[in-house]
C-alpha positions as CSV (number, residue, x, y, z in Angstrom):
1,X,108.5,70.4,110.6
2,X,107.6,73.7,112.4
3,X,106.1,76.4,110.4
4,X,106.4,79.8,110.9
5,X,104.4,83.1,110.0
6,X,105.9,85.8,108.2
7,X,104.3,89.1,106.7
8,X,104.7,90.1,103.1
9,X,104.1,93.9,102.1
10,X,104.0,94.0,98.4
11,X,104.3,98.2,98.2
12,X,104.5,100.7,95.0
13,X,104.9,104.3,96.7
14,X,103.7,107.6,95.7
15,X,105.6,109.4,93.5
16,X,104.6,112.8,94.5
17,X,106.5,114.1,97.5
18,X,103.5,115.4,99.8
19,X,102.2,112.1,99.3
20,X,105.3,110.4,101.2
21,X,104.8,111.3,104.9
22,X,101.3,109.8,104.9
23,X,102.8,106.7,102.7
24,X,105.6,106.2,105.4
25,X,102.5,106.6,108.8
26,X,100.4,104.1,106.7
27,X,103.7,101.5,106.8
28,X,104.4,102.1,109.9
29,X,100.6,101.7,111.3
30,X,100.8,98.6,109.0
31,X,103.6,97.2,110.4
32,X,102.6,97.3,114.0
33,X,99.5,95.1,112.9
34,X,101.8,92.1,111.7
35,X,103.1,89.8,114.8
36,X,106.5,88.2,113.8
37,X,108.8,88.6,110.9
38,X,108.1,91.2,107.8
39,X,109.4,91.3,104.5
40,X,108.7,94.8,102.4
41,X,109.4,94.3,98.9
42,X,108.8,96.6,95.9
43,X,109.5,99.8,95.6
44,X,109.0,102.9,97.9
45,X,110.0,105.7,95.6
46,X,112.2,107.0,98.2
47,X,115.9,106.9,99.2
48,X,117.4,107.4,102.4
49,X,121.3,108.0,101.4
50,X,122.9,110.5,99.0
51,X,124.6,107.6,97.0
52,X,121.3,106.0,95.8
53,X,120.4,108.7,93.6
54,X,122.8,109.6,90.6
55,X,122.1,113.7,90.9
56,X,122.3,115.8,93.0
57,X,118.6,116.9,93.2
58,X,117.9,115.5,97.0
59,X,114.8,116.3,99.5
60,X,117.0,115.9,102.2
61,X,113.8,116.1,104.9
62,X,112.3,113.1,103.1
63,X,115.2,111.4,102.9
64,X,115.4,112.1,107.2
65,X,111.8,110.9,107.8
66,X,112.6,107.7,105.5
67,X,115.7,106.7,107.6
68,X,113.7,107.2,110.5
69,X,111.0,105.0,109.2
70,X,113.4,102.1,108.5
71,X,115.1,102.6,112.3
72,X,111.6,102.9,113.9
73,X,110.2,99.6,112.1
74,X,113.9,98.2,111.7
75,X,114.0,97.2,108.2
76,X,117.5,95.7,106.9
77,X,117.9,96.7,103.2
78,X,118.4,94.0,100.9
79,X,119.3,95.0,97.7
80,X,120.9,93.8,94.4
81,X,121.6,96.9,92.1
82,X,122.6,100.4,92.8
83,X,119.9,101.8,91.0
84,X,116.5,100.3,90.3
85,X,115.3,103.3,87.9
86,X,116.9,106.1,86.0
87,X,115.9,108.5,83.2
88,X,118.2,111.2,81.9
């Protein structure tokens, strides 16, 4: 049997919003260090659509770097529930 390498990222991101961009170039510089496949798992305290967030209170620029980030290091999204946190 052939093994092969993979990368696991275990991440908890910042939850304070001028905290994010730095988050996102410290993935990304991350990333380019890891040769072959990557799994991130965890969670980045960011969305990237409208529908993951159930109000309407939306940092739309964050939201454009983060879909950027996932293109640019081409992420897939696996995910099992709509919403992962929520507090009224």
């Amino acid at each position: 049997m052939e093994w092969r390498n993979w990368w696991l990222i275990g991440i908890y991101g910042p939850h304070e919003d001028d905290e994010k961009l730095n988050f996102l170039q410290e993935l990304h510089d991350l990333r380019a260090l890891c040769n072959g496949p990557f799994l991130i798992a965890r969670d980045f305290n960011l969305i990237y659509q409208a529908m993951n967030k159930k109000n309407a209170n939306l940092n739309t620029a964050l939201m454009g770097h983060f879909g950027h980030f996932l293109d640019d290091v081409e992420v897939k999204e696996i995910q099992g529930r709509k919403y992962t946190w929520f507090s009224e």
